[in-house]
N, C-alpha and C positions, 0 to 999 in steps of 0.2 A: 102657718101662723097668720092672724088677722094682723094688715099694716093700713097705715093711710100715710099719707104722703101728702102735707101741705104746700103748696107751691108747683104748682106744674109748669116752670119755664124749662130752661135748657137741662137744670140737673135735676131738677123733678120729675118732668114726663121720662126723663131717662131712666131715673132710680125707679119709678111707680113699674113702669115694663119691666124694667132687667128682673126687680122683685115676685113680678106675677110669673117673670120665665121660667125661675127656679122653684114654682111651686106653691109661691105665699098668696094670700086672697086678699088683693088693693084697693084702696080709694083712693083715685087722687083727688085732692081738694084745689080751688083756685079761685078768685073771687073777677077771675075775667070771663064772664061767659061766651064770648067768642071761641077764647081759644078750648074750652072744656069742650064746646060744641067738637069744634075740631078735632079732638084727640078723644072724643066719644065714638067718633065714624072710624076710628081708628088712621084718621090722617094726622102724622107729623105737621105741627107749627113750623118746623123749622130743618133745615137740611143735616142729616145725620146719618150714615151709613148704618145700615141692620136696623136702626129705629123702628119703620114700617113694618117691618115684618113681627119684629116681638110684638109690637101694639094691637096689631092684626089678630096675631095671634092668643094673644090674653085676654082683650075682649069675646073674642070666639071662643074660649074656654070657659068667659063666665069668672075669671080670677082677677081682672080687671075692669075697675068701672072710673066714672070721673066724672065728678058734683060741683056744683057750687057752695053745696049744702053743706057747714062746719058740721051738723048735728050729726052725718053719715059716719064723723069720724069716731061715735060713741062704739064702745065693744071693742076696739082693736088693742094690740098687743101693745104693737111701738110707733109711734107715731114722730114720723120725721118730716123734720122743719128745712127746706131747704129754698127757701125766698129769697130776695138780690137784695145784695147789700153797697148800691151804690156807693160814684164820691160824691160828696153834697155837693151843693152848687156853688157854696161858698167858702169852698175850702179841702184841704184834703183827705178830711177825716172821713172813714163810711158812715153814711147812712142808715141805721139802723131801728128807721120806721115799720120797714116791712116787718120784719124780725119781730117785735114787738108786740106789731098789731096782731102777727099770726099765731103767738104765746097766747095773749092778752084770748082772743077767738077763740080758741083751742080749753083753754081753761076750763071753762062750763062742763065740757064733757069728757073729762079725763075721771078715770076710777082710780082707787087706791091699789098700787101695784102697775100702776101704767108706764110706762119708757118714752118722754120724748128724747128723741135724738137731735141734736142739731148738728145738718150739713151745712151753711151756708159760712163760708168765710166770714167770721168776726173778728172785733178786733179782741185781744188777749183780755180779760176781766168778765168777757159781756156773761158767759155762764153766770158767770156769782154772783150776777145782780139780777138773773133771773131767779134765779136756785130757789130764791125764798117764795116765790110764788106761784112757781109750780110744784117747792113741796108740800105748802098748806093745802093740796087735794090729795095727799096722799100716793102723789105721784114720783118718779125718780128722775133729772133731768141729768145726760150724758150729754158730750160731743162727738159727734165720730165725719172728719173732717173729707170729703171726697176730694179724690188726685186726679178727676178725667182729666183726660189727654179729648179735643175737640176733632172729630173725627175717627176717633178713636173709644167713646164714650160707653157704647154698647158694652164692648169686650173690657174695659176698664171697672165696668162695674158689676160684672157678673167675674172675671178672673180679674181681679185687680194683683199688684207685685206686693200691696199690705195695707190691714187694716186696723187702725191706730182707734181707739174706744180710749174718750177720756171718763173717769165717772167720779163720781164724791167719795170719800171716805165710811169706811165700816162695812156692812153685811148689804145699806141698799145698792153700791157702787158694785160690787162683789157677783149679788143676785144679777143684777143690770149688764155685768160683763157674759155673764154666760147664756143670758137673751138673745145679745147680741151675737155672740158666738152661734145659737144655732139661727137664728136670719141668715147669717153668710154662712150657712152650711157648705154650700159647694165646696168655696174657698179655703175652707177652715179643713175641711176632710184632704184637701189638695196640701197642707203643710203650707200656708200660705203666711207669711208673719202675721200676726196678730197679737198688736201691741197696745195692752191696758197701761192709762197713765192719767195722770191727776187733771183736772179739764183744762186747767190753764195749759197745759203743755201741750194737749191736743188740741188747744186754740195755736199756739204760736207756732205747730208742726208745718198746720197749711201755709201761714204767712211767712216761714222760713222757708220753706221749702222754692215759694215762687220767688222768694227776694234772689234765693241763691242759682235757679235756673235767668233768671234780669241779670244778675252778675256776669252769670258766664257769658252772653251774649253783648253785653255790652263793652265785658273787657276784650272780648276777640275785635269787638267792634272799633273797638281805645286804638286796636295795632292795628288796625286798617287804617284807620286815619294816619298814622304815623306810616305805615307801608305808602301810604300815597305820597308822599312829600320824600320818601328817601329810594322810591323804587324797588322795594319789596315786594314779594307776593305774601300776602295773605292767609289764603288759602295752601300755600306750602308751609308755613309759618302753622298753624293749625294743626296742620299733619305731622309735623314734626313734632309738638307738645303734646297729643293727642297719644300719641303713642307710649307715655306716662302712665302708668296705670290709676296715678295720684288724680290724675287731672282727666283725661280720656276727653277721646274727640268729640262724644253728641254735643252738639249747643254750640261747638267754635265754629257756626258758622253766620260768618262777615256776608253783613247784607244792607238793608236799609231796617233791619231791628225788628220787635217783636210789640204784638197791638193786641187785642182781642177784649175780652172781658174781665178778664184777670188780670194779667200780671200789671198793667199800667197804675190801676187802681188798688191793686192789694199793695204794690208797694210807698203807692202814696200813704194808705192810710196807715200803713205799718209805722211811717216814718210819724204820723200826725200823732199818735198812739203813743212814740216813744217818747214826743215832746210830752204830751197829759204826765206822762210817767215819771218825769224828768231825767229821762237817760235819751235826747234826743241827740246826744253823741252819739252814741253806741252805732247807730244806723245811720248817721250822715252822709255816708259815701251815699247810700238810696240816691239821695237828691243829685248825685254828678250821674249815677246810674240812669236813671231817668233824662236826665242833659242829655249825653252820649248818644240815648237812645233817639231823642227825636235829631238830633245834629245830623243823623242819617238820612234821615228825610229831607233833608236838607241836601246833603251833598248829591244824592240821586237827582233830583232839581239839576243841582249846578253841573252836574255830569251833562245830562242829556241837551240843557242850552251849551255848554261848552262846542259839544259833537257837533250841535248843529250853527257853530257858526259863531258862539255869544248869545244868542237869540232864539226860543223859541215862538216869536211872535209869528200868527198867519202859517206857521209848518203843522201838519202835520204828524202828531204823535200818538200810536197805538199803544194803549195800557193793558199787556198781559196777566189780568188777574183783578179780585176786587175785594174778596174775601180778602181776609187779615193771615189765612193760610190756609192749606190746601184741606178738600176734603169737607169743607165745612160751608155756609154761606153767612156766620159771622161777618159782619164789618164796624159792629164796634170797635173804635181808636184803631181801623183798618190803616195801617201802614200805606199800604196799597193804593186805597182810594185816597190818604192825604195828601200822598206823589200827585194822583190824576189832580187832585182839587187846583194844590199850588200851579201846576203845569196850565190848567185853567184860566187859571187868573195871571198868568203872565202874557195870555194871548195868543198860546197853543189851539188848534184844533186839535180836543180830545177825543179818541176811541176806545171803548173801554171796554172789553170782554170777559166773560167769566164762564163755568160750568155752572153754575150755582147759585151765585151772589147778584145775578144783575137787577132783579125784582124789589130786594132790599135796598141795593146802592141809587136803583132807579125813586126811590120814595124818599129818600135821603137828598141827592140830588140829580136832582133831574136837569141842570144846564146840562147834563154833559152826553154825549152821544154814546148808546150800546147799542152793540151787536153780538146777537148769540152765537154765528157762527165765526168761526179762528180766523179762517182763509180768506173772509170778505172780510173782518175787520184790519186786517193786515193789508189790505189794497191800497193802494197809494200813499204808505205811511213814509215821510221822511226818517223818522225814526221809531225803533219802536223796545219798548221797556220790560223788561218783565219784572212783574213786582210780587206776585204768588206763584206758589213752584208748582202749579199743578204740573200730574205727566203731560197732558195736554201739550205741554209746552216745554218742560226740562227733559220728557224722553220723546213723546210721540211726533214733535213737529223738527222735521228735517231741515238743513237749514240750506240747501239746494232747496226743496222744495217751494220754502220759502222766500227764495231771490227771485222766483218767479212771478212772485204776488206783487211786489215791490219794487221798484228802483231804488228808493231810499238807501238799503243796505249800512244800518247802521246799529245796532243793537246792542242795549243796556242791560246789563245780566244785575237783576239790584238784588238777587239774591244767590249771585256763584254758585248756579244749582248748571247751568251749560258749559259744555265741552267747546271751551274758547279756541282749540286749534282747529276744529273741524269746519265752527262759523269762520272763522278769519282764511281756511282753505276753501270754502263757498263761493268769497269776495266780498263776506262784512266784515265793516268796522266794528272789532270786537271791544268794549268798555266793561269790564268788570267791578268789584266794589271794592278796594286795596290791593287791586291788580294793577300791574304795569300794563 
């Protein structure tokens, strides 16, 4: 099937690939010429495991190409809209210029019997205020809302665990689901859920879905804080609810909380959304949800001056990690980097290390000192932090090895991904995050 693909950022150039992998003939569209250049040579904008290679490989087949040109998008089957839908600047509803403009674009050369899709997290309504003017061409507009996991993006969108298709009522919604159906052939032949439902539902799937992954993380996070002041662990606390089958262990894990693209910003706007609606009860918790989550970043701060004295002015302190999580070079609302930033400006000498992310965090800010390699940035750190769990650092780096590099001997685990008896038998001072 002919696809294009408007939006070639993070879930675009991934969707435009994963598409051309399984056989479908692509355009992506993008109104940045920079990066179209980029992902025409077949190089990733951006750090993404398996990306380069499907890219590589699609445009070497002739199945993948990528324009500036809206008109290239004339001919094609389904055409998905997957653009950023910031928070605005002034508040915390999203942004939905891009979205709009890329409709608004798109218009001219949609046929009668066309599918856009919209990926791009909106807020619940926005469908139906497009609806009417993508169907005066004769066109069908669905939602089919994308779950990557960052890091994980590639394999997410070629065997995702379900595919949610919102469409309109009667015979075009109908037609439109079974379009959809054969695009995600692979999936769909694997018995993959695939779930048809009215568009509002499949707007409010993505933005439920992140509010309740921000839940879990925040409330594991609720009893760390409480573990800290009554001498609990945490992470045994975890293990033991985890084991619930109600409840299950992924996500309880207590750290300095959760940054990236998403979840901070989806559940702002969720929350902005519910006031417009006037049910901005219904999601009030959101806003302590979001409290919670930066109070972490916070206490990782007070952690690491506590260790070193009260004070970390003039010490010394190495930041493992930059990226907002592993695998990725992400550092929007990067947890990570807002540790180094405050640690900064308290009067820290900062050292910040990453596999991936130092290029962006270096354009971002640059007062702060990187070093690509592990073992020279650990050199003469009074203390040193880990704030992304790459393996690099929760399995590959030894922590004999590492008293070698150091005298400091002090180490901030801000995401309880290390084996606290193994450093504390080393001769570090082990700090973990609602750890005794």
């Amino acid at each position: 099937m002919r696809l294009s693909v408007i939006g070639c950022g993070y879930l675009g150039a991934v969707h435009a690939a994963a598409m051309a992998s399984i056989g479908h003939d692509v355009v992506g569209i993008d109104v940045d010429a920079r990066k179209i250049d980029s992902l025409a040579k077949g190089q990733a904008p951006f750090f993404e495991p398996g990306l380069a290679e499907i890219l590589t490989e699609g445009i070497a087949s002739g199945r993948l190409r990528f324009t500036t040109d809206m008109a290239e998008a004339s001919g094609a089957k389904v055409h998905f809209v997957g653009v950023g839908t910031p928070q605005q600047k002034d508040g915390y509803a999203a942004d939905l210029t891009y979205v709009n403009a890329a409709v608004d674009a798109l218009l001219p050369y949609l046929s009668a019997g066309d599918i856009i899709a919209g990926k791009s997290t909106v807020p619940v309504g926005t469908a139906a205020g497009l609806t009417p003017r993508v169907e005066a061409t004769g066109a069908t507009l669905v939602w089919n809302p994308e779950f990557l996991r960052e890091g994980w993006a590639v394999k997410d969108t070629i065997d995702p665990d379900r595919l949610v298709v919102g469409v309109p009522s009667g015979e075009p919604g109908v037609l439109a689901a079974d379009v959809l159906r054969e695009v995600y052939h692979p999936a769909v032949a694997k018995n993959t859920p695939f779930i048809v439902t009215d568009l509002a539902t499949a707007e409010l799937v993505k933005v439920a879905a992140n509010a309740f992954l921000a839940t879990k993380i925040s409330f594991i996070n609720a009893m760390a804080e409480i573990a800290e002041v009554t001498g609990a662990d945490v992470t045994q606390l975890a293990d033991a609810i985890g084991h619930d089958a109600r409840i299950g262990r992924r996500f309880l894990g207590a750290g300095i909380g959760f940054g990236g693209g998403c979840l901070p910003k989806d559940i702002r706007a969720f929350s902005a959304r519910a006031e417009e609606l006037g049910k901005g009860e219904s999601v009030a918790f959101l806003r302590e949800i979001d409290a919670i989550n930066l109070r972490r970043r916070d206490r990782a701060v007070e952690i690491v001056s506590d260790a070193l004295g009260g004070s970390v002015f003039q010490k010394n302190v190495t930041v493992l990690g930059a990226a907002f999580k592993p695998h990725s070079d992400d550092i929007r609302d990067s947890p990570a980097l807002d540790v180094a930033v405050r640690l900064h400006g308290l009067g820290a000498h900062v050292t910040i290390t990453d596999p991936a992310a130092i290029p962006n965090a270096q354009r971002v800010h640059p007062q702060l000192t990187y070093i690509e390699d592990r073992d020279e940035a650990l050199r003469s750190a009074d203390a040193v932090i880990v704030v992304t769990e790459w393996d690099e650092y929760r399995h590959d780096l030894a922590p004999e090895h590492a008293a070698t590099l150091t005298a400091g001997r002090i180490i901030v685990d801000g995401r309880n991904c290390l084996d606290a008896g193994a450093w504390r038998d080393a001769g570090w001072t082990y700090y973990g995050m609602g750890r005794p």
